[in-house]
C-alpha positions in Angstrom: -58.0 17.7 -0.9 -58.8 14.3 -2.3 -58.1 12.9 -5.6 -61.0 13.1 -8.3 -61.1 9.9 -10.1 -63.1 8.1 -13.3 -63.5 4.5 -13.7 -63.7 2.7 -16.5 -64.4 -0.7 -17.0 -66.5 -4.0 -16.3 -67.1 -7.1 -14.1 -66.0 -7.9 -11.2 -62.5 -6.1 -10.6 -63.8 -3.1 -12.2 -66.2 -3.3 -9.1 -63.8 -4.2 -6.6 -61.7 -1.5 -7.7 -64.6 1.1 -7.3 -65.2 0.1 -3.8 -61.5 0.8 -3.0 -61.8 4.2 -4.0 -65.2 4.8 -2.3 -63.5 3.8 0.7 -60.4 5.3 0.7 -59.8 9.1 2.6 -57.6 10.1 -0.6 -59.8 9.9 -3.1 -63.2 10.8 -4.6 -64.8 8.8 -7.6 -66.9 11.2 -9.0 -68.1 9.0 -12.0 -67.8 5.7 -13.8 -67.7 4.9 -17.4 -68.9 1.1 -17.8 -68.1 -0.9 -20.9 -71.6 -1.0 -22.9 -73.2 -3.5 -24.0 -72.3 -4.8 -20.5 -71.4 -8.5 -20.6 -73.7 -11.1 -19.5 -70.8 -13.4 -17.9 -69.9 -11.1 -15.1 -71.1 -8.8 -12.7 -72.9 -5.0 -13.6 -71.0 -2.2 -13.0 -74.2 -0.1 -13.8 -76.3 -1.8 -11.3 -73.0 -1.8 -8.6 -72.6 2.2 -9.5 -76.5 2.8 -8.9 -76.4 0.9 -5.5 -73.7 3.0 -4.6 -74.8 6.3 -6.1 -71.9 6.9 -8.3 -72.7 8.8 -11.2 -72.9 6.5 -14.4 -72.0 7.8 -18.0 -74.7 5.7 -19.3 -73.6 5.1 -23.0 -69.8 4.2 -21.9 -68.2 6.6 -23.7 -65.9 9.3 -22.8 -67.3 12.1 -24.3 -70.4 12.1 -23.0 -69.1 12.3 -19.1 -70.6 15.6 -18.4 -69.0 18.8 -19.1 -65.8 16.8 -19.9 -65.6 19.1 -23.6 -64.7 22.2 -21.3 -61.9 23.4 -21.2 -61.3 23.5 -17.5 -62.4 20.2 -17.6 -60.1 17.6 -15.8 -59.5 14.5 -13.4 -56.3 13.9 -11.5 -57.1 10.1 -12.5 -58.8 7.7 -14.7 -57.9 4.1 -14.2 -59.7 1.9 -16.9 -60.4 -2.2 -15.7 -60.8 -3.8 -18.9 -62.6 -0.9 -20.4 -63.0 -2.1 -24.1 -62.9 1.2 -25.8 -59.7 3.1 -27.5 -59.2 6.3 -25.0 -58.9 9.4 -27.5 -55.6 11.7 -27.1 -57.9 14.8 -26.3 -59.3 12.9 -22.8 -56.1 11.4 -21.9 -55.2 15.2 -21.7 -57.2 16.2 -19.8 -56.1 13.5 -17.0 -53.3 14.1 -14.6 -52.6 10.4 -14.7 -54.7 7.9 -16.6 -53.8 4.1 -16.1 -54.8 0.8 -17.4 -55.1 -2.5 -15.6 -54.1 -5.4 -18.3 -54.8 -9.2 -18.0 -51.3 -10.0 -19.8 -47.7 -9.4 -19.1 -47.0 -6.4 -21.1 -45.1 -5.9 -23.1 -45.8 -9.8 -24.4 -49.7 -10.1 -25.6 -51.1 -6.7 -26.3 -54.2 -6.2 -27.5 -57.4 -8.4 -27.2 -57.4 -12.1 -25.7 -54.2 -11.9 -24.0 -55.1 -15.2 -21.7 -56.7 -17.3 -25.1 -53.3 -16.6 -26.9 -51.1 -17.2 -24.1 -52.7 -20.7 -23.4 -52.8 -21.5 -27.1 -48.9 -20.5 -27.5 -48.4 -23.0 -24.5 -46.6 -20.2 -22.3 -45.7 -21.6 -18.9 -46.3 -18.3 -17.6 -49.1 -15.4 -17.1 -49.3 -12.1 -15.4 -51.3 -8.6 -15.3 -50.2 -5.3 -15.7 -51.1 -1.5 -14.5 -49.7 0.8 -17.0 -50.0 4.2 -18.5 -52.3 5.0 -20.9 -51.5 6.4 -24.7 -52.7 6.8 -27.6 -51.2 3.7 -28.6 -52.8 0.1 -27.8 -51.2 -1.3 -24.8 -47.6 0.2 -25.4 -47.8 2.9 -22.1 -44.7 2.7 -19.6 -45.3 -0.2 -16.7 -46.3 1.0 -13.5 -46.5 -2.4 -11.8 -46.7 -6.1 -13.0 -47.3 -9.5 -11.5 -46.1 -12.8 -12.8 -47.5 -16.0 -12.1 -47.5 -19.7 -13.6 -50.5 -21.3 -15.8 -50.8 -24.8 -17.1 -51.6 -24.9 -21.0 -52.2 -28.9 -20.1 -54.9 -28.6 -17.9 -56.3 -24.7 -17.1 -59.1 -23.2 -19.2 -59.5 -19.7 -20.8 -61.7 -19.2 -17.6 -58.9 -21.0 -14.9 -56.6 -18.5 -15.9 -59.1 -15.0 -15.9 -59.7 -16.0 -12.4 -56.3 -16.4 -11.8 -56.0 -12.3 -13.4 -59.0 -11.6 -11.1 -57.2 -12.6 -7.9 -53.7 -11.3 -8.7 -55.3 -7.9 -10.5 -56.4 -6.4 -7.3 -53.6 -7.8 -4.9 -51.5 -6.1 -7.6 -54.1 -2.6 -7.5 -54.2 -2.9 -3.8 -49.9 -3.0 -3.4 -50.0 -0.1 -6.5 -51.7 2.4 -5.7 -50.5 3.8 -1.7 -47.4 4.1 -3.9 -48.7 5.2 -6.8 -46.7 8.8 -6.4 -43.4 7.4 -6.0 -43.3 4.7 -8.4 -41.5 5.7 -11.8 -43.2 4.2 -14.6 -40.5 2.3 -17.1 -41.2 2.2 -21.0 -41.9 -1.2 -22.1 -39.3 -3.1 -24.5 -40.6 -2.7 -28.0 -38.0 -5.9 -28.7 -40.2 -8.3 -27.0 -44.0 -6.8 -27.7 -46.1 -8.3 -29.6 -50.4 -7.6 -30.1 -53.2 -9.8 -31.4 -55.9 -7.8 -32.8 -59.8 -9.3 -33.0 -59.2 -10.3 -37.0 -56.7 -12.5 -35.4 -58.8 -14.7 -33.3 -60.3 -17.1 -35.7 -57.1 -18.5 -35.3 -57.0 -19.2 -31.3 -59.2 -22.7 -32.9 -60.4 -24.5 -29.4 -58.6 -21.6 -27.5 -61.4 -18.6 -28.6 -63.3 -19.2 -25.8 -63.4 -19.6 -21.9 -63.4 -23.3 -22.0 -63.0 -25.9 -24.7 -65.2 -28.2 -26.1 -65.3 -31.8 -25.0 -63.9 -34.1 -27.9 -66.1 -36.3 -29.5 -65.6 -39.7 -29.9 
């Protein structure tokens, strides 16, 4: 019997993602949850999910994903691809597994902006991470990571996203064939930290995906 799975998420590896699980002989996608207001910047999961008749949960929120209330209600999995909502305790119970794919290299940069503030604390270094979800922000055990170097010098906000793109699905397409044998690992709380979106004023030239030309 295949899988049942909802996705949530946006763009363009929230897309590639679905078509991996349209394809595969394991699993059924029986609905997706896109991040609403979509963003202009990147590809439409909506119009991807129409194209492909996958059920869409128009207003991108969990609750509304029909009959998900009752109580025999449940997925085997929901994997979120930057999905910019908080998943509520009562819907992560109701999923066998329920995974996250993060643009930073938990457990360093939780929470929003995890490529601005790694470029603006001049890290040498970048990666994305597939991890459990919980009702925490970010703090689930690691399923999988990559690592992989950036260039505070010379790579834009949007150099480095690309880079998360790229390595994001090489890193979902290695995860999930073993997704059954891998033991997720709790994160060290020692070396977390999170930026929250009161903190961005502070990312100065870094808040968004490229910087503006100096004047002279």
């Amino acid at each position: 019997m295949k899988k049942s799975v909802v996705l949530l998420g946006k763009g363009d590896l929230c897309i590639r993602v679905g078509e991996w699980f349209l394809a595969s002989d394991e699993h059924e996608l029986r609905c997706v949850v896109p991040a609403i207001p979509e963003p202009t910047w990147t590809s439409s999961v909506v119009s991807w999910a129409r194209a492909r008749h996958v059920p869409i949960v128009e207003d991108g929120r969990t609750p509304s994903i029909p009959g998900v209330r009752g109580d025999s209600w449940r997925t085997d999995l929901a994997f979120s691809v930057f999905y910019d909502r908080i998943v509520q305790p009562w819907f992560i119970a109701k999923c066998g597994r329920i995974l996250n794919l993060h643009n930073g290299p938990l457990p360093r940069y939780r929470g929003v902006s995890p490529i601005n503030w790694a470029l603006k604390n001049n890290e040498r270094e970048h990666g994305v991470t597939i991890h459990e979800i919980t009702p925490g922000i970010d703090d689930g055990p690691i399923v999988s990571q990559v690592r992989f170097c950036i260039y505070p010098d010379v790579d834009e906000v949007v150099d480095v996203y690309r880079r998360c793109l790229a390595f994001g699905l090489l890193l979902f397409e290695q995860t999930m064939p073993r997704l059954d044998r891998i033991t997720a690992r709790p994160q060290d709380e020692s070396q977390a930290f999170y930026y929250n979106k009161d903190d961005s004023p502070r990312l100065g030239e870094r808040e968004g995906f490229t910087r503006e030309l100096s004047v002279t």
